[in-house]
N, C-alpha and C positions, 0 to 999 in steps of 0.2 A: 700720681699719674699726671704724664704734661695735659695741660689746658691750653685753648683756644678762646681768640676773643674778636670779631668780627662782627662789621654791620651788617652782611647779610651771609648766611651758609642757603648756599646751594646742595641740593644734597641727588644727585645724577649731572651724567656728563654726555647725556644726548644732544640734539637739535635743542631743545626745550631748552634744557639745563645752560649750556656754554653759549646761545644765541641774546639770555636773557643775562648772563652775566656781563656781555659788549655792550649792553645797550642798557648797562647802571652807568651814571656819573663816573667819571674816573676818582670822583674823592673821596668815594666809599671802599672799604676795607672788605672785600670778597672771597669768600674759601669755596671751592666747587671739591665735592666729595663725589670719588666714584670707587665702588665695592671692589672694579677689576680695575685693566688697563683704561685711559683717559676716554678709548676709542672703542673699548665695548659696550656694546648695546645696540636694542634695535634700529635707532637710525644707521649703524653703521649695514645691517641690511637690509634696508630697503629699496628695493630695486625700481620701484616704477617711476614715480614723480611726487612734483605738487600739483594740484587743482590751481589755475587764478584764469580770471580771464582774462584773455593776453590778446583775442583777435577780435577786430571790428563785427566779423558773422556774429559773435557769441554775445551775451548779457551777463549784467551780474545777478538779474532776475534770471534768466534763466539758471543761471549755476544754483541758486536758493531752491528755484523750482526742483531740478534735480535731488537737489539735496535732501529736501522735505522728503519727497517721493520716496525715496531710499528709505528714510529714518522711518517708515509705517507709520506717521501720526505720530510721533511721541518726540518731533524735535521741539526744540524752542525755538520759535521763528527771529523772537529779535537775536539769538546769541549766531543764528545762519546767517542771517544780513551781516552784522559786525562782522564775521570771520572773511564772508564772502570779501566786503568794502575791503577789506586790509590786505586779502591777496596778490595784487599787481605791483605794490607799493612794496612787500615783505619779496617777491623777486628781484625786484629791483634793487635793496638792498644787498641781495646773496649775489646779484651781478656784480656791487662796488667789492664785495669782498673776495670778488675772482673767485667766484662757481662755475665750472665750465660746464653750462650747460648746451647741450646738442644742437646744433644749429642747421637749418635747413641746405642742404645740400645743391639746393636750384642755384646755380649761376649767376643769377640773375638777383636773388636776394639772400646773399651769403651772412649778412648780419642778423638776419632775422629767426628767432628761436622757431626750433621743432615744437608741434603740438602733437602729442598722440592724444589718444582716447581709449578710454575705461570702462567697465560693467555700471551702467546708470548715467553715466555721461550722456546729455543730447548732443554735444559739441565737441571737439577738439581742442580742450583748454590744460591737459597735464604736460608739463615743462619739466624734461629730464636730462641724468648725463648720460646720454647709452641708457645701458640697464644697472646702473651701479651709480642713481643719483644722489642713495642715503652716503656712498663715501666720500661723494664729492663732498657733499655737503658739512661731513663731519669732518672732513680735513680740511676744509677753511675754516671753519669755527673753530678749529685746534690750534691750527695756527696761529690766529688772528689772537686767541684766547691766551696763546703761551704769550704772547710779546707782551700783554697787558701788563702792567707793572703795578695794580690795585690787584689782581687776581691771585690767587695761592692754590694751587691745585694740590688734592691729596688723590692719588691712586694706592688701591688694594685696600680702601676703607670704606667700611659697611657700617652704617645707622643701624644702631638697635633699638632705640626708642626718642621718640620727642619729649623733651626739656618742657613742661607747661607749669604756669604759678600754680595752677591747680595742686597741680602734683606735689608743689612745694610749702600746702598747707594757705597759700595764698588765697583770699576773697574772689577775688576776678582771676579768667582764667587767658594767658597768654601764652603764647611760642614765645618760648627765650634763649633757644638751642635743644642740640641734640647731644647723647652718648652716643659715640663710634668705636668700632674698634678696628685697632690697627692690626690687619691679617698678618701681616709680616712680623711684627713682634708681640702679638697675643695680647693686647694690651687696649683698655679700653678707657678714650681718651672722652676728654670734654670740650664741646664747641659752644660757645654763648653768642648770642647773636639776636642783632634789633627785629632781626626779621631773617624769617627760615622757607627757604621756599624747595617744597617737594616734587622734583623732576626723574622721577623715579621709572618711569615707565607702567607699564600693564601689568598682568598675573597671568598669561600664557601658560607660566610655568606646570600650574596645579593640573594639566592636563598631561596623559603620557603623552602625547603624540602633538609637539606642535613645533612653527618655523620659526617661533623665537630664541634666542638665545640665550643659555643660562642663565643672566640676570634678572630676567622676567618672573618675579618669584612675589609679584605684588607687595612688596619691602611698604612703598611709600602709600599705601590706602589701608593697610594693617596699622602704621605706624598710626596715622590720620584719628581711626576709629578707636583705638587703646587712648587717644588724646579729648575723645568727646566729638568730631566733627562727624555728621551726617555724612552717609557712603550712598548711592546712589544705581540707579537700572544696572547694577553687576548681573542680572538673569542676563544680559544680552553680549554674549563671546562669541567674536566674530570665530567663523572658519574658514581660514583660503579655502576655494575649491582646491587649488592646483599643486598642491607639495610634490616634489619627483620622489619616486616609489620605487624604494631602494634600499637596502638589510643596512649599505655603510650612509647611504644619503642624510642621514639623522632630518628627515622633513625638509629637503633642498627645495626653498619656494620658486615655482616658476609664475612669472612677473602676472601680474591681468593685462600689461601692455602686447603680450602675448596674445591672448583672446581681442582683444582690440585692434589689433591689426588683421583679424582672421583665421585665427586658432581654432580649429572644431575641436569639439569635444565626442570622441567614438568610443562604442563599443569593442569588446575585441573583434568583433567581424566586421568593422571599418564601417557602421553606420551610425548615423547621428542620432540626438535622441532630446537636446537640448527643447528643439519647437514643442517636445510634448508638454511642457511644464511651462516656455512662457514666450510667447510672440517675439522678446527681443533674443532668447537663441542665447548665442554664448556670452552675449554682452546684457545681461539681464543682472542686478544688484546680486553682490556676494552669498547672500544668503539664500537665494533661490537655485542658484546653480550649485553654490554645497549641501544644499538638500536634495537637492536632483541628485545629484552626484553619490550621495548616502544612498538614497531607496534604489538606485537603480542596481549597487553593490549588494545591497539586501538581496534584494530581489532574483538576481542571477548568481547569488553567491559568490561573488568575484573579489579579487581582493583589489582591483581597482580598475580604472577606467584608462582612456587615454587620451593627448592634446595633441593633435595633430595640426603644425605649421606649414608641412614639408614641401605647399603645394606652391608656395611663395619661394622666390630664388632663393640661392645658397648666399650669392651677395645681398640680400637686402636680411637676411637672416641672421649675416655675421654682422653686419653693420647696424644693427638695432640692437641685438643681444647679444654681444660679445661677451659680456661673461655668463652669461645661463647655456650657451654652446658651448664652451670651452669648460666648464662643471660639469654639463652632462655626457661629453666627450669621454671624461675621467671616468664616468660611474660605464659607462660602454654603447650611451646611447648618440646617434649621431641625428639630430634635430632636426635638421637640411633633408635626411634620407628615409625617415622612420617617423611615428608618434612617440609619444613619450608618456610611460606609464606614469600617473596621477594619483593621490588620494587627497581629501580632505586633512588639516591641521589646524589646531585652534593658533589661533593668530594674532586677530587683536580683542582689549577691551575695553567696550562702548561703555560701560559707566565707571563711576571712580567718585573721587571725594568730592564733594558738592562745592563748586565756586561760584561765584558771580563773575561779570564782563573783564572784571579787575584782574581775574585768576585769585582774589581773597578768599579763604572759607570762614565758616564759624566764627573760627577763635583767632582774636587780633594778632597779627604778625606772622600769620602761617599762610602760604600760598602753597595752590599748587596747580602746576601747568603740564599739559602735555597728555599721553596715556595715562597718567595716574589721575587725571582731572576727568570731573564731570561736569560741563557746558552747557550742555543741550544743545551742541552740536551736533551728534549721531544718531539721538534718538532710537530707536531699535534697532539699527544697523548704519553700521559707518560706510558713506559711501567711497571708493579707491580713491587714493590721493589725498583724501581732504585731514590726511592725519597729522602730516606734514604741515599740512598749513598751518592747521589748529598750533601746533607748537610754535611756531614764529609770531603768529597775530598775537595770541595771550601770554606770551613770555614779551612784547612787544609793550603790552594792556600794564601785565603784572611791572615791568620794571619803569612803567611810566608813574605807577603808583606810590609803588616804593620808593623812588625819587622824590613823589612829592609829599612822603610824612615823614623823609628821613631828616628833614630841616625840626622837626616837632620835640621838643623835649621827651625825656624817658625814662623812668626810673631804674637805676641800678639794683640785680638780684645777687643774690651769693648763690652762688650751686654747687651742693656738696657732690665729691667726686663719687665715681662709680665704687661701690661697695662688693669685693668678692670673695669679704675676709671667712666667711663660713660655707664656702662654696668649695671644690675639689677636681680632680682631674677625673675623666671619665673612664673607665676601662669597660663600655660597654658601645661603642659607637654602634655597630650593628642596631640597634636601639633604633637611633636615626635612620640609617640605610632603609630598615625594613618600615617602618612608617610611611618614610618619602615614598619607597614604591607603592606604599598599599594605596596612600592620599590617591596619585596621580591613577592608577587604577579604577578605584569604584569611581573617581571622577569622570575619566573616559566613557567607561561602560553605563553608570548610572545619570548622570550630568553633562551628553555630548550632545549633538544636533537634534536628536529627537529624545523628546524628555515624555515620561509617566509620574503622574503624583506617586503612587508607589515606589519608583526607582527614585525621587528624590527623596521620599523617608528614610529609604534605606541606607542612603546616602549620608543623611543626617543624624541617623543612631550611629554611623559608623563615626563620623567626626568627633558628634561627643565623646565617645571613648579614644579615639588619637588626642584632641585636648586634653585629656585628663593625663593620658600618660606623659604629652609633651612638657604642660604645665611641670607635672612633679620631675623629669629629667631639665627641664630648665634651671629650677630650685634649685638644685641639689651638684650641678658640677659648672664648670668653666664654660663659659658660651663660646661659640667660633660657630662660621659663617655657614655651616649645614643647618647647625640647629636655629639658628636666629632663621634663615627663609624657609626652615620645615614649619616654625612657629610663626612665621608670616601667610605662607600658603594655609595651611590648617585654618584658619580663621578666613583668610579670603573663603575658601571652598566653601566655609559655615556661611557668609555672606550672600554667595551665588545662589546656595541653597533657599536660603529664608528668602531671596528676591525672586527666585523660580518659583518657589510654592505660594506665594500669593498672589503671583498673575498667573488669575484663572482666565486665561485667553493665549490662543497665538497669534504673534506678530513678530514680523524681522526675526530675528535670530533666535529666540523662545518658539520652540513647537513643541506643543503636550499633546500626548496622541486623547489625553483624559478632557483635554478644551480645545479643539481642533482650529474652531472659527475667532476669529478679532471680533471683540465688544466694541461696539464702537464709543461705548458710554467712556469707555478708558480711555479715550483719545486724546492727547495734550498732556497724559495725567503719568509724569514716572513715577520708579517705583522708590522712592525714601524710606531710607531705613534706617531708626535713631539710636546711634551708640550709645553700649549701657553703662559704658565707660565717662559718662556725664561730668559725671563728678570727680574725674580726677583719679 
C-alpha cells in the first residue's frame, strides 16, 4: 500500500484545518486530508459571521462578558480572553487574504465593515459576507492553500484511525500519523507525520435532524478517544433554533443574523411568544430560544413554529440575505411577503477532545483545533459567531507551536502498513444502513433538547448492542467510509450519553426534566471523561 511522510498531517479541510496549514513555516512538508471535496464542510455553511470587536462602542470585556454569560458558568475564563484578544488581529488577516467582507453601505464611510448582531451579543461586533460568510471564507483559504507549494492536498480521503507509539508496543505514547483510506481506490493508505493535527469538525451527524453537512460524523474526537486523550462537556449539542421546515429542505439553516436584525419568532396565529421565556425575546442565547422553540411545539402539538422578517423592506432583505431568500424562494417560501416555517436542528458541538491554549491534547504531537476541540470556550452553550473565531485564533496558537518544536529532534518509527489480509467483502451493507438509522433515531427521541435519566438509559443499552454488532462487522469485512463514521458516531453517541448522565443538573444546552435547576456547586467544573483506551 503507497505511504506518506510529512511534517505535519492535517486531517479536515475547514477554516480550522487550511487557515492553520498558511500559517506553518513554508519549510515544512504539509498533507491536509479531506474525506469529500477540499470545500465540504461546515464552514462551507456558515452563513452568519465572526464575533471580534471591530467598533470603538464595543470592548473586549464586554465580548468575554457575553461570552461567559452564554456558556451558563462552565466557560474557562482565561481560554475567552485569549480567543476574545486574537479576534481583530485574525480579521485582519482574512482581509490580507481578500475576504470580502460586507461593507457598510453609508456613503460616507464605504470602507468600513458592516457589524450585525446575534442571540447574546450586547453589541454589534459579527463581521460577514452577506449571508454566505463561511464561503467567503473557505474560498480564500483554498485558494491561498492551493498556490502553497509545502502543502499537498488529499480529497476523498477519510482517517480511520490514529498512528500512536502506544499502539505500536511503544513505552511512551505519541501521534506519529494516521491510516486513511482512499475512497476512490478502496485502499487504505499510510500517513507518518511529526505532528498530526485534528481539524475534523463536530458530530451533528449522530442526530436525525440537523443543518450540518454530512461529514459531521464526529471522525476526529472518536479517533482522539480510541488514542487515549480525554473527550470533554459532549452532554452539551447545540440546536439552531431556526432550520427552514421543509420534506426537500434536509435542515436549510436560516442564519441568527436574521433574528438580530428583527426577526420574530410566531405562532401560527401570528403572535409572539419569545418574552415568555426570556426578557431579551428573540435575541436571547441559542439554547433558550431552541428550548422555547421545543415546549412551545410540544405544547400546541405543531410541527413547527415561524420567523417572521417580512416586516423590514424587501431591499434591505435581499441585501442582507441573499442567499437564505433566494433557498427559500426554491422551497416556495417568499421571506419579503410571508414567515417562514422553522424547527430546531442540532447544530453544533460545545465539547470535544480536551486542548490546552496551544490546541495540544494529551498525547505529544496530536492537536486539535476547531469543532472537534474542547477550549473552554463555549462552556454550556456556544455563543453565535464565536465558532469561527475559535478556529482561526487556535489554529493560529496550534501552528505557532508546532513551528516552534518543529526545529527539536525526533525519533524515527517504522509503521507497519494497514493489515486486511483476513478481512473480506461485505454482502450485507443493509447491516450499516439499518444501524445508521437506528443510531440517529433513539438519539433524536431519547438524547435531544430535553433529556430524562430514563431516556438516556435507554439510550445506552441500546448503543451497547449497535457496538457489539458494529465491532464484529468491522472485524470481519473491508472498511469504506459508512462503516468507519457509523463506528465513529456510535461511540460519540456512547460519549454524549455517559456526559448527560452524570450532570445531575440543567445548564445551557443539557435540560433533564429528572434535574430541572443548575447546582451551582458545579460551576467552573466540565464534564471529563477518561478514555479507556489509555493504553493503547
Amino acid at each position: 500500500m503507497p505511504s506518506y511522510t510529512h511534517d505535519v498531517l492535517i486531517i479536515g479541510s475547514g477554516a480550522a484545518g487550511l487557515s492553520l496549514a498558511l500559517r506553518l513555516p513554508a519549510n515544512l512538508r504539509v498533507a491536509v486530508v479531506s474525506k469529500g471535496p477540499l470545500s465540504e464542510g461546515s464552514t462551507l455553511y456558515a452563513q452568519g459571521g465572526i464575533s471580534a470587536v471591530l467598533d470603538q462602542r464595543d470592548s473586549l470585556n464586554a465580548h468575554v462578558a457575553d461570552t461567559l454569560d452564554a456558556g451558563g458558568g462552565l466557560c474557562n475564563e482565561a481560554a475567552v480572553r485569549f480567543t476574545v484578544e486574537h479576534g481583530p488581529a485574525n480579521i485582519n488577516w482574512l482581509l490580507e487574504l481578500g475576504v470580502p467582507f460586507t461593507r457598510e453601505s453609508d456613503a460616507s464611510q464605504p470602507s468600513r465593515l458592516h457589524l450585525t448582531r446575534e442571540g447574546g451579543h450586547s453589541h454589534r461586533r459579527v463581521v460577514h459576507a452577506a449571508d454566505a460568510t463561511g464561503r467567503a471564507i473557505e474560498d480564500a483559504l483554498l485558494e491561498s492553500t492551493q498556490r502553497a507549494p509545502n502543502i499537498e492536498l488529499f480529497e476523498q480521503h477519510i482517517a480511520v484511525d490514529l498512528i500512536t507509539t502506544a499502539k505500536l508496543g511503544l513505552p511512551e505514547n505519541r501521534c506519529v500519523g494516521a491510516y486513511v483510506l482512499d475512497r476512490e481506490h478502496e485502499e487504505v493508505l499510510t500517513f507518518s507525520a511529526r505532528f498530526v493535527v485534528l481539524a475534523t469538525g463536530g458530530a451533528s451527524k449522530v442526530y436525525l435532524y440537523t443543518s450540518n453537512p454530512d461529514t459531521a460524523s464526529g471522525d476526529g474526537i472518536a479517533m482522539a478517544w480510541r488514542a487515549g486523550c480525554e473527550v470533554a462537556n459532549m452532554e452539551f449539542m447545540q440546536f439552531h433554533p431556526t432550520c427552514l421546515y421543509h420534506p426537500q429542505a434536509k435542515s436549510f439553516l436560516i442564519s441568527e443574523a436574521v433574528r438580530g436584525e428583527g426577526g420574530q419568532l410566531l405562532h401560527a396565529d401570528g403572535t409572539r411568544f419569545m418574552h415568555q421565556f426570556d426578557a431579551r425575546g428573540e435575541l436571547a442565547p441559542r439554547d433558550i430560544v431552541a428550548r422555547a422553540i421545543d415546549h412551545e411545539m410540544k405544547r400546541l402539538g405543531a410541527d413547527c413554529v415561524y420567523l417572521d422578517i417580512s416586516h423590514r423592506s424587501a431591499d434591505f432583505i435581499t441585501r442582507h440575505f441573499p442567499m437564505i431568500y433566494e433557498r427559500c424562494l426554491e422551497y416556495g417560501f417568499d421571506m419579503t411577503q410571508q414567515p417562514l416555517p422553522v424547527v430546531p436542528a442540532a447544530h453544533y458541538t460545545c465539547g470535544g477532545v480536551v486542548t490546552d491554549l496551544h490546541g495540544a491534547t494529551s498525547i505529544p504531537g496530536l492537536y486539535a483545533v476547531g469543532e472537534v476541540a474542547y477550549t473552554g470556550l463555549h462552556g454550556a452553550n456556544r455563543m453565535a459567531s464565536n465558532s469561527l473565531l475559535e478556529c482561526l485564533v487556535f489554529s493560529q496558537a496550534a501552528a505557532q507551536h508546532i513551528s516552534h518544536l518543529s526545529d527539536q529532534a525526533q525519533a524515527s518509527y517504522t509503521i507497519p502498513p494497514w493489515d486486511d489480509s483476513r478481512v473480506t467483502d461485505s454482502d450485507e451493507n443493509v447491516v450499516v444502513a439499518h444501524n445508521w438509522d437506528e443510531l440517529r433515531r433513539f438519539m433524536w427521541d431519547y438524547v435531544g433538547i430535553v433529556r430524562t435519566t430514563k431516556r438516556l438509559q435507554r439510550a445506552k443499552r441500546r448503543i451497547d448492542l449497535l457496538k457489539a454488532e458494529i465491532h464484529e462487522y468491522y472485524s470481519n469485512f473491508h472498511i469504506t467510509n459508512d462503516l468507519i463514521e457509523l463506528r465513529n458516531l456510535v461511540m460519540v453517541a456512547e460519549i454524549i450519553v455517559l456526559c448527560a448522565l452524570s450532570r445531575r443538573e440543567s445548564r445551557g444546552l443539557h435540560y433533564t426534566l429528572d434535574h430541572p435547576h443548575t447546582d451551582p456547586a458545579l460551576d467552573g467544573i466540565p464534564t471529563v471523561i477518561q478514555s479507556p483506551f489509555t493504553a493503547g
